[in-house]
Backbone as JSON, one array per atom type, in Angstrom:
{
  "sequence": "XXXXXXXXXXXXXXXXXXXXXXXXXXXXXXXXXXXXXXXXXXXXXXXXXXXXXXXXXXXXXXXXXXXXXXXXXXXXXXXXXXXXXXXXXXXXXXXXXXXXXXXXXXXXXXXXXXXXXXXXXXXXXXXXXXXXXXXXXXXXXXXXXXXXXXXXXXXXXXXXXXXXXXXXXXXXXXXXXXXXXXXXXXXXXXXXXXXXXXXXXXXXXXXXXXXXXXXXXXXXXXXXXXXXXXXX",
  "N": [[-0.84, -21.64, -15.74], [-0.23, -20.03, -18.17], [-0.41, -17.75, -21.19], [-3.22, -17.79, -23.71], [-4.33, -18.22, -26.95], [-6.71, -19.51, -28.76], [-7.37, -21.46, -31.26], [-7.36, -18.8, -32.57], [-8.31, -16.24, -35.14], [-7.5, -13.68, -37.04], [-8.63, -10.89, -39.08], [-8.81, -8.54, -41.37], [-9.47, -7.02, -44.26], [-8.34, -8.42, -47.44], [-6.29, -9.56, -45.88], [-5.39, -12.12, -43.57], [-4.36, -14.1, -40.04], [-3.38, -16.19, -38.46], [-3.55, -18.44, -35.43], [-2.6, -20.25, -32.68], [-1.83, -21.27, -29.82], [-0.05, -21.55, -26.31], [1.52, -20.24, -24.06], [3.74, -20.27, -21.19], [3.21, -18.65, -17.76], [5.15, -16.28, -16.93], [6.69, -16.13, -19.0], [8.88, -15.19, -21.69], [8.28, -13.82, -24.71], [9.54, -13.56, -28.09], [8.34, -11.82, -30.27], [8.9, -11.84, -34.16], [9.09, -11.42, -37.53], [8.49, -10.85, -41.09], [7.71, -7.32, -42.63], [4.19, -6.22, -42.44], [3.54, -8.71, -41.98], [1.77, -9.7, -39.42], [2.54, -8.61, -36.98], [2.18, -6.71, -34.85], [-0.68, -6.48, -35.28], [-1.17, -8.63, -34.07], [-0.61, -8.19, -31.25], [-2.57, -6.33, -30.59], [-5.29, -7.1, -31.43], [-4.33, -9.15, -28.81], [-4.48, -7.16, -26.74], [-6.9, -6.18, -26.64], [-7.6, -4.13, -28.97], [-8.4, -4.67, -31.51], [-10.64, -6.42, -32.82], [-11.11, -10.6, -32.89], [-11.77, -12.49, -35.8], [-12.2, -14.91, -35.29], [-12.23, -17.78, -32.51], [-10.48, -17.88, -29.39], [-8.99, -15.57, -26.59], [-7.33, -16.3, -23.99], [-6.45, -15.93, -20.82], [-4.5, -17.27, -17.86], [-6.73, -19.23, -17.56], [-9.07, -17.69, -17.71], [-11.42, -16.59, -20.21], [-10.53, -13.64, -22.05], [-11.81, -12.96, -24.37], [-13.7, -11.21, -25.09], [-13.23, -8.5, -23.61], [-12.94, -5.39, -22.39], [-10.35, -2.91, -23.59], [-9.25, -1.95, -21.43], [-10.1, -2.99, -18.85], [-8.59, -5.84, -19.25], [-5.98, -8.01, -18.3], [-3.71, -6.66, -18.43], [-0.61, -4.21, -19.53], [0.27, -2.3, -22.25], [3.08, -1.23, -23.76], [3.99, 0.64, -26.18], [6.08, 2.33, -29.42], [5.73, 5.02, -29.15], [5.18, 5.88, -26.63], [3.9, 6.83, -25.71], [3.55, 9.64, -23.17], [1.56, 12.02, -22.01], [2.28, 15.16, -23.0], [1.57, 18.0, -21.59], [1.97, 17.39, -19.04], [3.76, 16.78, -15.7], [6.69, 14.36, -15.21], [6.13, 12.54, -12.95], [3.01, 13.6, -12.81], [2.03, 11.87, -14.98], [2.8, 9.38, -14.19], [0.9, 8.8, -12.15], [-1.59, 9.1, -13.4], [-2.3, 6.68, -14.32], [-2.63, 5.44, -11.8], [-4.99, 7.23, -10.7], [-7.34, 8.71, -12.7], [-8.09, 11.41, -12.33], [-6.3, 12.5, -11.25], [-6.04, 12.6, -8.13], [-4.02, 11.34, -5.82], [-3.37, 9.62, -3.35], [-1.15, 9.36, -0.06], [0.27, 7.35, -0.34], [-0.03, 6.79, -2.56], [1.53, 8.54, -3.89], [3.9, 8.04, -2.99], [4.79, 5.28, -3.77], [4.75, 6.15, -6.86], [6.94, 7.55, -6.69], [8.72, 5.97, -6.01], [9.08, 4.04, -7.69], [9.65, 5.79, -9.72], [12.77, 6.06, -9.1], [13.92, 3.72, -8.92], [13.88, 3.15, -11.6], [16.12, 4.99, -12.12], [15.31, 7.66, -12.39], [14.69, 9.39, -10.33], [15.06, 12.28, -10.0], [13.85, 13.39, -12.02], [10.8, 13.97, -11.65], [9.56, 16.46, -11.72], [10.1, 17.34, -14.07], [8.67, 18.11, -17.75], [7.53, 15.9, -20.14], [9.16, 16.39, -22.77], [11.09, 18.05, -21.94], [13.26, 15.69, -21.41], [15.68, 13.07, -22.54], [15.75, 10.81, -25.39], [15.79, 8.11, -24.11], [15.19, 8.56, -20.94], [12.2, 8.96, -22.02], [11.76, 6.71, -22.57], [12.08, 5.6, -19.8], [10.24, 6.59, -18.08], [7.96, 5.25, -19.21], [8.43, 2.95, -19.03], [8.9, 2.77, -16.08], [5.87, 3.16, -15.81], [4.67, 1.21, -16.5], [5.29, -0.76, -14.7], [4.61, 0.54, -12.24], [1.96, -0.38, -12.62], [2.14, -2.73, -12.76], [0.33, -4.71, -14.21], [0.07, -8.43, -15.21], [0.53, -9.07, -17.91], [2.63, -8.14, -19.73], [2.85, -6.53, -22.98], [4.97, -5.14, -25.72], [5.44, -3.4, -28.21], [7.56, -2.61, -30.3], [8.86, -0.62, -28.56], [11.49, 0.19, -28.17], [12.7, 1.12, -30.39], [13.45, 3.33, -31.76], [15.93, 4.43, -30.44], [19.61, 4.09, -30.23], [22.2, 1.69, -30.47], [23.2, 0.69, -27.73], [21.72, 2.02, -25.55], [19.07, 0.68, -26.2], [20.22, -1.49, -25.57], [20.33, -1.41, -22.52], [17.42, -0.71, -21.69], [16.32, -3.06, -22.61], [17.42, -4.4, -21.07], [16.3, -3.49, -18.37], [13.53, -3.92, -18.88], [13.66, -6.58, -18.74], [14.62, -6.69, -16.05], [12.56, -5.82, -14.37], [10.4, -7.55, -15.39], [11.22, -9.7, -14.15], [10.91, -8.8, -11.31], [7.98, -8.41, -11.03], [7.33, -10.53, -12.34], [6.07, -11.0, -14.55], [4.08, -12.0, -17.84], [5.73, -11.7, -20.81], [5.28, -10.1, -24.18], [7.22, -9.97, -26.89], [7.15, -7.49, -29.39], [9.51, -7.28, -32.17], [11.92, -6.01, -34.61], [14.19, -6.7, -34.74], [17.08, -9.62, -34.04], [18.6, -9.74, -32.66], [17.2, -8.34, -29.95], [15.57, -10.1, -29.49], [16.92, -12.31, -28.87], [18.31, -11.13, -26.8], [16.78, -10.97, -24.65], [14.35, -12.87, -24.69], [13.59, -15.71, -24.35], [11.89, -17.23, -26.1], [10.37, -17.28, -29.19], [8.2, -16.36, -31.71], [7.39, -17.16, -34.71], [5.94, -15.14, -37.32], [4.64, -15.0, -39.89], [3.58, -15.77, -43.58], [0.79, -16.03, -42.9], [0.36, -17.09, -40.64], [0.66, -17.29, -36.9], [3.4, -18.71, -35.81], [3.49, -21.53, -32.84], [5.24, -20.74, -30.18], [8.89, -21.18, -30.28], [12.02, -22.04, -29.03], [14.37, -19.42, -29.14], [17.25, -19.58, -29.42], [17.62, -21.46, -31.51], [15.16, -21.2, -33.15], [16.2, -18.9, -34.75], [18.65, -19.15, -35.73], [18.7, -20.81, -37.46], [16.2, -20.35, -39.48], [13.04, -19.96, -40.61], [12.14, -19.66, -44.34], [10.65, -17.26, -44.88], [10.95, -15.67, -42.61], [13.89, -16.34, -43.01], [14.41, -14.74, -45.6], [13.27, -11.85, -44.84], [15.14, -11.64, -42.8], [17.97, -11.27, -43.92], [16.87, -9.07, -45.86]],
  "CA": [[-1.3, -21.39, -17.09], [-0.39, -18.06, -18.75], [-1.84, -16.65, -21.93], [-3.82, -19.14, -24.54], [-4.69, -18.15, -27.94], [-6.98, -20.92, -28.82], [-7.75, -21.08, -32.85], [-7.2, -17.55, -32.93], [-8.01, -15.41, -36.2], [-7.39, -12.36, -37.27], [-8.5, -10.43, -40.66], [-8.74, -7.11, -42.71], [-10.05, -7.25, -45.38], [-8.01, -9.5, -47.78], [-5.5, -10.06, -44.89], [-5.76, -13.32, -42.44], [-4.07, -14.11, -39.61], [-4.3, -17.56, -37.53], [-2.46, -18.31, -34.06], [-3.31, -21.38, -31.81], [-0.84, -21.64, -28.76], [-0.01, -21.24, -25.29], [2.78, -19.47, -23.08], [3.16, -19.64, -19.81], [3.43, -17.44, -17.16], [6.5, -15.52, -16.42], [7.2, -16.37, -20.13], [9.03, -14.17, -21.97], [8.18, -14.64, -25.78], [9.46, -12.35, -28.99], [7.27, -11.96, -31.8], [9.2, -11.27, -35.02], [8.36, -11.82, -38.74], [8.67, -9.48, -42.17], [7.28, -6.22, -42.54], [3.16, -6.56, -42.65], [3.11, -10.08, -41.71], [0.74, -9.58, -38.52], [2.8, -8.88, -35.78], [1.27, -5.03, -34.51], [-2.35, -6.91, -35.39], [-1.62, -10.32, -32.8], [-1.08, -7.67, -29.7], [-3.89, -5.07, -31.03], [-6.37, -8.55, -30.52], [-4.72, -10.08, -27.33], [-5.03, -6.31, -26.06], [-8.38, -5.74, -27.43], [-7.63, -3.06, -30.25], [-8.69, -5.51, -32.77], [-11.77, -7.96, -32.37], [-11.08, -11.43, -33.76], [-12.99, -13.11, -36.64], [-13.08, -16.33, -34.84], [-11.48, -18.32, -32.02], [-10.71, -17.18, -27.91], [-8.05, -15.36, -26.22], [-7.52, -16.61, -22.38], [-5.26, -15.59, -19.7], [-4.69, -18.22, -16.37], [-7.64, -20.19, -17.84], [-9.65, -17.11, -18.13], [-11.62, -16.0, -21.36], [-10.95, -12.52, -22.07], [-11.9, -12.22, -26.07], [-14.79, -9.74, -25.49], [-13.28, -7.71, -22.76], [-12.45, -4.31, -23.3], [-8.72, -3.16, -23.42], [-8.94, -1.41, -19.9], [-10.44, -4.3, -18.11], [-7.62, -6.48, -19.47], [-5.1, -7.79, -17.27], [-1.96, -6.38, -19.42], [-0.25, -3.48, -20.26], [1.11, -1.98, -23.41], [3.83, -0.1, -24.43], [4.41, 1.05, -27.67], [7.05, 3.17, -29.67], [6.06, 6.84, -28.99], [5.53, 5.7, -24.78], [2.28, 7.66, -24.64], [3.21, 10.39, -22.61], [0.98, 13.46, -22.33], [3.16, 16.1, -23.23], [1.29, 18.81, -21.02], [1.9, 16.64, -17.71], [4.95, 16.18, -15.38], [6.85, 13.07, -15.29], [4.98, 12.16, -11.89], [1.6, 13.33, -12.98], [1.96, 10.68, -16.52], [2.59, 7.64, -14.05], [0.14, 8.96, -11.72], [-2.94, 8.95, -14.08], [-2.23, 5.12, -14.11], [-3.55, 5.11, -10.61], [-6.25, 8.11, -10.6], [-7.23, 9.17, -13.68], [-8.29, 12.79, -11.69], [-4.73, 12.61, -10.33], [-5.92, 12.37, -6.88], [-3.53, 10.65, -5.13], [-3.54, 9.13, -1.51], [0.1, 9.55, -0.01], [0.66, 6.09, -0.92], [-0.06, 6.79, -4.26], [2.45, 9.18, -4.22], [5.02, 7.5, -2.7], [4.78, 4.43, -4.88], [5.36, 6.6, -8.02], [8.48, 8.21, -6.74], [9.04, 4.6, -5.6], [8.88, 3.34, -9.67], [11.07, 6.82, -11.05], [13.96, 6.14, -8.37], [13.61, 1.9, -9.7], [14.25, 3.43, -13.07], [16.95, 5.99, -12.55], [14.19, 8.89, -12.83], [14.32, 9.83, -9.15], [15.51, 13.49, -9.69], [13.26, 13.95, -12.85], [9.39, 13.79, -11.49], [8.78, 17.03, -11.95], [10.19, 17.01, -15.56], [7.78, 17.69, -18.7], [8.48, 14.47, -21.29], [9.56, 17.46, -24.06], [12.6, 18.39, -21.14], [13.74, 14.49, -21.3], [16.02, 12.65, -23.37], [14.92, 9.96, -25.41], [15.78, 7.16, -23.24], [14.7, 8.82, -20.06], [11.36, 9.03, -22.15], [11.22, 5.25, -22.53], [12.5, 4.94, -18.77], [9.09, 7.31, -17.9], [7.04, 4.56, -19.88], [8.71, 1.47, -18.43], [8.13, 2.92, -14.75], [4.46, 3.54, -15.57], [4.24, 0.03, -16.53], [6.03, -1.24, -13.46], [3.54, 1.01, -11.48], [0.4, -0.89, -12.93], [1.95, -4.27, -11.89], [-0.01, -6.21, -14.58], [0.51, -9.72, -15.32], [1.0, -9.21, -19.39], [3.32, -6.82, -20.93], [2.53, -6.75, -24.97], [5.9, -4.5, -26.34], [5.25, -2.84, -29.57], [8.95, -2.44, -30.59], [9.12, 0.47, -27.82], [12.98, 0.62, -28.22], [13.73, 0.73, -31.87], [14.34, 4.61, -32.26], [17.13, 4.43, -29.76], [20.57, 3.26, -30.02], [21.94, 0.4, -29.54], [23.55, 0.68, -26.21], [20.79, 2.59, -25.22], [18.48, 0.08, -26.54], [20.01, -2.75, -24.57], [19.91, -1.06, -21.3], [16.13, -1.01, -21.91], [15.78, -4.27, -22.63], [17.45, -5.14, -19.47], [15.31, -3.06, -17.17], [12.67, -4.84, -18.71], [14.08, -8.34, -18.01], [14.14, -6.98, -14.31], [11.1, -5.67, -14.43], [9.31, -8.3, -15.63], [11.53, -10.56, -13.02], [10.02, -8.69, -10.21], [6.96, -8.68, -11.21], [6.65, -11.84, -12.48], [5.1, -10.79, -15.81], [4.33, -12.68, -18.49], [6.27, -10.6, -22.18], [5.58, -10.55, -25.63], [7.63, -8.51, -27.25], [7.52, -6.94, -31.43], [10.64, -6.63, -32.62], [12.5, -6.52, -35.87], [15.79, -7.15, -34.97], [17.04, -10.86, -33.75], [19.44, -9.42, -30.92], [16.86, -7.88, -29.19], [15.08, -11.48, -29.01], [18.4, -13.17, -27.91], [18.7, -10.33, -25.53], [15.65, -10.9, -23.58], [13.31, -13.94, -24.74], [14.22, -17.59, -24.66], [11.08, -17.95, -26.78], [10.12, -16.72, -30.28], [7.4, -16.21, -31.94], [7.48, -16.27, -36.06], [4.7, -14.51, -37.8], [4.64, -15.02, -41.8], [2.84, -16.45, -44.62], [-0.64, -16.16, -42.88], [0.67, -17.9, -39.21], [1.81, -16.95, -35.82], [3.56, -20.14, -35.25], [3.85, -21.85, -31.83], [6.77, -20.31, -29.88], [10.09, -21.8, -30.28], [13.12, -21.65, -28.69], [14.8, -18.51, -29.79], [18.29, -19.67, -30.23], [17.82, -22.51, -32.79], [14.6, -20.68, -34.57], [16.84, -17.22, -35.52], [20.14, -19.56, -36.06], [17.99, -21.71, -39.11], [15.49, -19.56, -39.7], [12.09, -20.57, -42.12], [12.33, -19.35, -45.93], [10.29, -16.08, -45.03], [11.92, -15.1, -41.69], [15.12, -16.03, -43.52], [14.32, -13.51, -46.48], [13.68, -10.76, -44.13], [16.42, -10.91, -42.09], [18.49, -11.05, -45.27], [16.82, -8.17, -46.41]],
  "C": [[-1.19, -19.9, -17.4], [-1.23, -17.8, -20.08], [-2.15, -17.93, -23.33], [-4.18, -18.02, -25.77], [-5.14, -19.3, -28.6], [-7.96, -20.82, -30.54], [-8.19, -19.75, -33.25], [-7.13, -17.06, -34.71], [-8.45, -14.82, -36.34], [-7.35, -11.69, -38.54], [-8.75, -9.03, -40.48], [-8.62, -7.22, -43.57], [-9.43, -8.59, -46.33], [-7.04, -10.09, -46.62], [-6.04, -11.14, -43.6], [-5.0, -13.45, -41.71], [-4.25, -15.5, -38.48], [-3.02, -17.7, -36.46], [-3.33, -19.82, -33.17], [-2.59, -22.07, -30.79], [-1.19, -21.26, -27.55], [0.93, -21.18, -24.92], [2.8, -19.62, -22.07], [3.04, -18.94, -18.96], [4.26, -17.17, -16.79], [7.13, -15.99, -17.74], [7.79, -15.16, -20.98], [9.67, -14.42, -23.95], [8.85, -13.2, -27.2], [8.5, -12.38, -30.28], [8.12, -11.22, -32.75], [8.77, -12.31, -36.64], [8.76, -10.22, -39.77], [7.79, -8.78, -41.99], [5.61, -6.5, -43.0], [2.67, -7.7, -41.99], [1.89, -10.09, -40.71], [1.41, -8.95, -37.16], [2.08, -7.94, -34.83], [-0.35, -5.64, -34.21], [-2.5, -7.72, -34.42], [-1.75, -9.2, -31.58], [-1.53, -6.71, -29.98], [-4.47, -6.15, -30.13], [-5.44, -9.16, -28.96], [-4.96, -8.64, -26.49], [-6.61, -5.76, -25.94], [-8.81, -4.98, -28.28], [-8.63, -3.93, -31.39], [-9.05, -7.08, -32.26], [-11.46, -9.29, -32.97], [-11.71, -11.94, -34.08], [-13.78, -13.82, -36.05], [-11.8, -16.53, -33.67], [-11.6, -17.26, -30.29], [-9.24, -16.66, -27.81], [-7.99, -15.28, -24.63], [-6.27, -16.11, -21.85], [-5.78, -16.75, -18.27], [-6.19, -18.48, -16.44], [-8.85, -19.38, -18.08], [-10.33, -16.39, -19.54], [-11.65, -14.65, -21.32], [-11.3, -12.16, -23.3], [-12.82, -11.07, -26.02], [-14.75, -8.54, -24.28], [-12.81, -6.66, -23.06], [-11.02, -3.92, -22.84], [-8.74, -2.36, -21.29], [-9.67, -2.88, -18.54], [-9.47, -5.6, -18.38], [-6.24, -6.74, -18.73], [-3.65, -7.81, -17.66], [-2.18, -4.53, -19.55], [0.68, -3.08, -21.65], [2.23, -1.14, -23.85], [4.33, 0.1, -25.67], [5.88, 1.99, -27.75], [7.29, 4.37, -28.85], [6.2, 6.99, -27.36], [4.37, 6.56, -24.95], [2.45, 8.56, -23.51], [2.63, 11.42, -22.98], [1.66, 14.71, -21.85], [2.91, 17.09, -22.1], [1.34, 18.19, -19.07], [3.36, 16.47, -16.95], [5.31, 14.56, -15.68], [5.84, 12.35, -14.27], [3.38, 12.27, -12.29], [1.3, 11.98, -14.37], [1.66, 9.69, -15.83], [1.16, 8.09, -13.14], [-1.41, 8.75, -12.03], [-2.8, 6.76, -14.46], [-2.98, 4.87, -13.06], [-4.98, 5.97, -10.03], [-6.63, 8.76, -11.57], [-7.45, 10.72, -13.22], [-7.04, 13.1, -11.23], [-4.81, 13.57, -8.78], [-5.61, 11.84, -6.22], [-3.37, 10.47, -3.47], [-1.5, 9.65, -1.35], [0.84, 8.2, -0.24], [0.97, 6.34, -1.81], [1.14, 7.37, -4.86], [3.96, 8.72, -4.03], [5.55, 5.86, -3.19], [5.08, 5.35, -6.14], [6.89, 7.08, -8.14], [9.23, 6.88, -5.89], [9.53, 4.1, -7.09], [9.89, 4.65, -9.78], [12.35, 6.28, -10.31], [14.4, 4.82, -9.01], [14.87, 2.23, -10.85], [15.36, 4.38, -13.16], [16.36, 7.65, -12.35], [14.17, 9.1, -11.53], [14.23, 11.72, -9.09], [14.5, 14.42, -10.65], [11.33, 14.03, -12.82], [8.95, 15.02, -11.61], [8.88, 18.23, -13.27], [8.62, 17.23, -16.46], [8.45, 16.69, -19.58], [9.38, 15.69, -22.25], [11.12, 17.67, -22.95], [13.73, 16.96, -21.04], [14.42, 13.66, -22.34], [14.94, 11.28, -24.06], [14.35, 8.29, -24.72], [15.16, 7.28, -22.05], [13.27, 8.82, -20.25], [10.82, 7.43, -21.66], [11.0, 4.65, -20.84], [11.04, 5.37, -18.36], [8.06, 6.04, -18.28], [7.14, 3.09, -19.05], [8.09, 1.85, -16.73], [6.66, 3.0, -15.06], [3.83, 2.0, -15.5], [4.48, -0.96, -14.96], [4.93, -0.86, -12.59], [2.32, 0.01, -11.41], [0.82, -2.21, -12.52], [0.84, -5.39, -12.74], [0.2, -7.28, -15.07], [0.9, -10.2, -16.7], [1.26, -8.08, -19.53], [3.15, -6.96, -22.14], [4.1, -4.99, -24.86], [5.83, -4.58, -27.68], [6.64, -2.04, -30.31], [8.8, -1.12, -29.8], [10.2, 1.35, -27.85], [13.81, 0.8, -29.86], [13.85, 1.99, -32.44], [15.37, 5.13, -31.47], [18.3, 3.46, -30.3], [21.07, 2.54, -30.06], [22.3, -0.42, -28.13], [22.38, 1.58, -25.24], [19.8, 1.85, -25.08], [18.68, -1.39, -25.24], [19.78, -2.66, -23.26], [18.26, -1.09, -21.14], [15.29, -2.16, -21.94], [16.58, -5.1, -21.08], [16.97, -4.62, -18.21], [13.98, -3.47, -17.54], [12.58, -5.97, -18.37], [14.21, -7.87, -16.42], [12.98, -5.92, -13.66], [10.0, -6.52, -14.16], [9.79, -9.89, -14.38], [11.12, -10.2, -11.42], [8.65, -8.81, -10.3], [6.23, -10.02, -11.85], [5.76, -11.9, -13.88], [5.45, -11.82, -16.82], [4.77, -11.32, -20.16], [5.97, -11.1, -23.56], [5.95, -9.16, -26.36], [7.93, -8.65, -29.25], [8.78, -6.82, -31.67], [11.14, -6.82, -34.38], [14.28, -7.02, -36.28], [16.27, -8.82, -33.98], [18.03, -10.7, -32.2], [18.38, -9.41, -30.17], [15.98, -9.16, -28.76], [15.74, -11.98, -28.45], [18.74, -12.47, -26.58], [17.83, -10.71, -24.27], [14.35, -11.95, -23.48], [13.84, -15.13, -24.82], [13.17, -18.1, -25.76], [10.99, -17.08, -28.17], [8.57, -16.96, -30.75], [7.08, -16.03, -33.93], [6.07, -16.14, -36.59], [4.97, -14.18, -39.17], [3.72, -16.11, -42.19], [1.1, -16.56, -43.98], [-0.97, -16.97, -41.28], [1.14, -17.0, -38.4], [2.14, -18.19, -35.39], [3.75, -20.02, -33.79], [4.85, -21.63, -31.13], [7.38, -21.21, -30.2], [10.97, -21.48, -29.86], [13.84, -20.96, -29.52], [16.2, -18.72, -30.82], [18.55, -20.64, -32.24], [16.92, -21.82, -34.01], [15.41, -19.17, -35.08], [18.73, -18.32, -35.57], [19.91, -20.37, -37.36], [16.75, -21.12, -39.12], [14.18, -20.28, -40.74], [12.28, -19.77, -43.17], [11.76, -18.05, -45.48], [11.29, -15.3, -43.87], [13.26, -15.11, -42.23], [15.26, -14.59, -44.8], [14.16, -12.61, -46.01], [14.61, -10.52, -43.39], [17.23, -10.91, -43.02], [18.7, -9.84, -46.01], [17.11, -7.23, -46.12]]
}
């Protein structure tokens, strides 16, 4: 059993949001939909950014709706990658495992275990500002890799890169998330980057996150709103 959203909803003010599925584990799902629709808001709430009205959000049969985002057994990555500018590459993933960045020699040798993974072997003692922008993302993906938890949430991470840039990204997350075994839900706004890396979908319009669907058939006949945004 991987992650449950069980009569899930989600508001602001006039805005609603309803969801009522399940994924399973080592699933690897995309969430796309037009601009507003909810998508940013569904992995705020399954991370814990954003409390929901009503309804539960479980992981492997577990309720986590009122847990807080650091007690949650996921990580996030967003656009900007969250590094702290004033930090090497090594000390960024490092505060993953000590927030004092007191590391054991384990500790240490697991991080430069994760940059080498990623390409990043030569750059650990790199500030992010000295790093291209891909090498930034690669910095972000190892940190995640580091933490080893069992839900990735992707907040379109890759969509100010490239697009050969872009896909390399999305395939060190597909073997990423194949060593680790993670379960993915990933934001996006473009329909490649679903085909690239999810078998499942996720559409999010008119006031729904529908029930995944198999990617190829829902982005090849599309519903009336998903069709009007990709259109647009």
């Amino acid at each position: 059993m991987g992650l449950t959203l069980e009569k899930l909803a989600l508001e602001q003010g006039t805005f609603r949001l309803e969801a009522d599925w399940t994924v399973p584990q080592a699933a690897r799902v995309a969430v796309i939909g037009p601009s507003g629709a909810g998508k940013s808001t569904l992995l705020a709430a399954i991370a814990g950014f954003h409390p929901p009205a009503s309804g539960r959000i479980l992981w492997a049969g577990a309720d986590i709706t009122q847990l807080p985002p650091g007690d949650r057994p996921l990580s996030v990555l967003f656009q900007d990658g969250n590094l702290f500018p004033h930090l090497t590459v090594a000390q960024n993933l490092g505060l993953g495992l000590s927030p004092r960045l007191r590391l054991t020699q384990a500790q240490r040798e697991a991080v430069a275990g994760v940059l080498a993974q990623v390409g990043l072997g030569d750059k650990a003692e790199r500030k992010p500002a000295a790093l291209s922008g891909g090498e930034q993302s690669r910095v972000a993906l190892a940190r995640v890799l580091l933490r080893a938890r069992p839900l990735l949430l992707l907040d379109e991470p890759f969509a100010a890169l490239g697009p050969a840039l872009k896909a390399q990204m999305l395939d060190l997350v597909d073997r990423i998330a194949g060593q680790t075994g993670a379960t993915v839900l990933m934001v996006t706004h473009d329909p490649e980057d679903a085909r690239r890396l999810c078998p499942l979908t996720v559409v999010v319009a008119d006031g729904t996150a529908a029930a995944p669907t198999a990617t190829g058939p829902v982005l090849d006949d599309p519903p009336p709103a998903l069709r009007a945004y990709l259109r647009g």
